[in-house]
N, C-alpha and C positions, 0 to 999 in steps of 0.2 A: 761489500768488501769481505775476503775470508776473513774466518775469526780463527779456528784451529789452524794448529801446527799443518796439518795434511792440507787442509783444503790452500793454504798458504803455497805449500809446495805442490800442490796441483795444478795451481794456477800459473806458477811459472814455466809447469811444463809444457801447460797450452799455449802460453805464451811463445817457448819457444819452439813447438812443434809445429804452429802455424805459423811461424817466420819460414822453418827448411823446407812445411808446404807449400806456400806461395813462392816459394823461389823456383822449387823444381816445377810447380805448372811454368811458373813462368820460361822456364827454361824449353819444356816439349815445347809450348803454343810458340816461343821465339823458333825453333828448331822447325816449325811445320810452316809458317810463313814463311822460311826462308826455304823451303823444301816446293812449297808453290809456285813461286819466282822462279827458282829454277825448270821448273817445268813448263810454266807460259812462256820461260826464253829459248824453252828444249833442244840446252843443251845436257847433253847424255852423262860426260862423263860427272859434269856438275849437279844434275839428276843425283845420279848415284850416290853422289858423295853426301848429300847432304839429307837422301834418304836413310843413310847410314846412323846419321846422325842423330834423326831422328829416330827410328827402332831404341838406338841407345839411350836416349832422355828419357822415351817411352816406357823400357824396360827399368830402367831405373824408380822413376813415379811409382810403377804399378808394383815394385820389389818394394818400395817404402811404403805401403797401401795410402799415396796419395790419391790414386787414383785406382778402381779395382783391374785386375788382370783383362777380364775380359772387355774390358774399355780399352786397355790398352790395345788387345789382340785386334777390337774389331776397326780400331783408327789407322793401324799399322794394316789392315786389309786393302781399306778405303783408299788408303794413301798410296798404296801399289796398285789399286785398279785405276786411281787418277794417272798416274805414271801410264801406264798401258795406254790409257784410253788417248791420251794426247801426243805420243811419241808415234802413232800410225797416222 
C-alpha cells in the first residue's frame, strides 16, 4: 500500500485511468464484432454504418493512447480490406 501523499494519489489515478481504459477497448472490440457481423450478413449499407463506427472508437482509444496510433491505423486497414474482400 502507498505510504506518501503522491504515491496515494497516483494510485487513484491508475486506478481510474484503467477503468476509462478498459472501457474504450471494450468499446472498439464491441464496435468491431459488430462491424464482422455485418459483413458475413453483407449487407452494404449496415457494412458501412458500422464501420463508421468503428474508425470512431478506434480513433478515439488511439487519441487517449489507450491504444498506440498505429495500431489503430493498421486495424482500421485490416478492417476495410475484410470489407473489400467479402462484398465481391
Amino acid at each position: 500500500m502507498p505510504i506518501t501523499k503522491s504515491t496515494k494519489k497516483a494510485l487513484r489515478q491508475n486506478i481510474t485511468n484503467r477503468r476509462r481504459n478498459i472501457k474504450r477497448a471494450d468499446t472498439y472490440k464491441s464496435a468491431i464484432k459488430d462491424y464482422k457481423k455485418a459483413v458475413l450478413s453483407k449487407d452494404a449499407e449496415e457494412t458501412i454504418a458500422s464501420l463508421s463506427k468503428v474508425y470512431k472508437s478506434l480513433d478515439k482509444a488511439a487519441k487517449s493512447n489507450t491504444i498506440k496510433k498505429n495500431k489503430a491505423d493498421r486495424m482500421k486497414s485490416r478492417l476495410t480490406k475484410l470489407s473489400a474482400k467479402n462484398q465481391t
